[in-house]
C-alpha positions, -999 to 999 in steps of 0.1 A, spaced: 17 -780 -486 -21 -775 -488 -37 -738 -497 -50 -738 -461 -13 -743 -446 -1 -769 -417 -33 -763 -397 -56 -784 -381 -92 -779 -397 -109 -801 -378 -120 -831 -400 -143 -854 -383 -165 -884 -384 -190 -858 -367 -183 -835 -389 -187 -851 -423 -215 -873 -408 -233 -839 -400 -225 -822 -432 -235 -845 -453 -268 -850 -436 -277 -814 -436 -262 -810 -475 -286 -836 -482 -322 -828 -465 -310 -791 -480 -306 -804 -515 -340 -824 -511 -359 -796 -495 -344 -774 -527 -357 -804 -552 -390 -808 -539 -395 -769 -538 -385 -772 -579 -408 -795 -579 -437 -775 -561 -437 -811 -533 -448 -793 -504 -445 -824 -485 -408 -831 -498 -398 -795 -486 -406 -801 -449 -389 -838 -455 -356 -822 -466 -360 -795 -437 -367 -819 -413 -334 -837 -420 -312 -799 -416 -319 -802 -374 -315 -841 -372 -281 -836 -389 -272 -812 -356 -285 -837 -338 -263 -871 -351 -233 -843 -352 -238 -836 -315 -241 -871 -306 -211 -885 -324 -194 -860 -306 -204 -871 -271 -197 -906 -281 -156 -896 -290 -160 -892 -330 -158 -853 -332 -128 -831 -314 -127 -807 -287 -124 -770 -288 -90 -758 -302 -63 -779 -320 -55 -809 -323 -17 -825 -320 -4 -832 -359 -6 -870 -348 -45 -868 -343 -57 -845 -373 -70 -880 -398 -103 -876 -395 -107 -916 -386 -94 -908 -351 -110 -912 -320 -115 -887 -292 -105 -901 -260 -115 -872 -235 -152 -870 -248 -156 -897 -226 -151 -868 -195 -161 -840 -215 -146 -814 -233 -133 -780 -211 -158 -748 -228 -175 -768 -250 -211 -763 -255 -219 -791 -264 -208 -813 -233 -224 -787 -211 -255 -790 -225 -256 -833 -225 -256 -831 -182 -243 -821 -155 -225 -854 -146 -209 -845 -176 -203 -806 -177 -189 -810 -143 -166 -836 -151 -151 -812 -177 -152 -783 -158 -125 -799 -133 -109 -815 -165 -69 -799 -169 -73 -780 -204 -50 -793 -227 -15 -779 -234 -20 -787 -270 -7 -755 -295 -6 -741 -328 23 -755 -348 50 -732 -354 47 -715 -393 70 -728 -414 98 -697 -425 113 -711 -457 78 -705 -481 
């Protein structure tokens, strides 16, 4: 059993794509301050927003996970998102990508999907 417990945390190709990208133009900005590069800085904070940006859009395109948790079966974070297709129910980020889109969700059933039960024997 992890420290965190049997809970889904959300691991993602959007996420770690994102992360990454944003741990990156944060280290570089940090480097180039060190380095007194004030071009270097606003290179590495110019990367921070275009990480939001790839994150968002690998989410549209089925590589990040909707809103709540995930069945056990889907939590690898190689698996694909098959409803971002329609659009996610409350999320944010399909509302803002359209109306096509936002109302396509909006009409989408929620999903049924809930919190595994906590283990009683630890």
């Amino acid at each position: 059993m992890s420290a965190h417990g049997h809970v889904d945390l959300g691991h993602t190709v959007a996420g770690w794509t994102g992360t990454a990208l944003a741990l990156l133009g944060s280290t570089g900005a940090g480097l180039a301050l060190c380095l007194a590069w004030a071009p270097g800085v606003w290179l590495g904070l110019s990367l921070v927003p275009l990480a939001g940006l790839v994150t968002w859009l690998l989410h549209l395109v089925g590589w990040g996970k909707p809103s709540g948790p995930r069945p056990a079966a889907e939590w690898d974070w190689r698996v694909r998102d098959t409803a971002a297709r329609t659009g996610h129910a409350n999320c944010l980020g399909c509302r803002v990508s359209g109306p096509k889109r936002a109302a396509a969700a909006a009409l989408a059933p929620r999903s049924a999907a809930s919190l595994p039960a906590g283990d009683s024997s630890a």
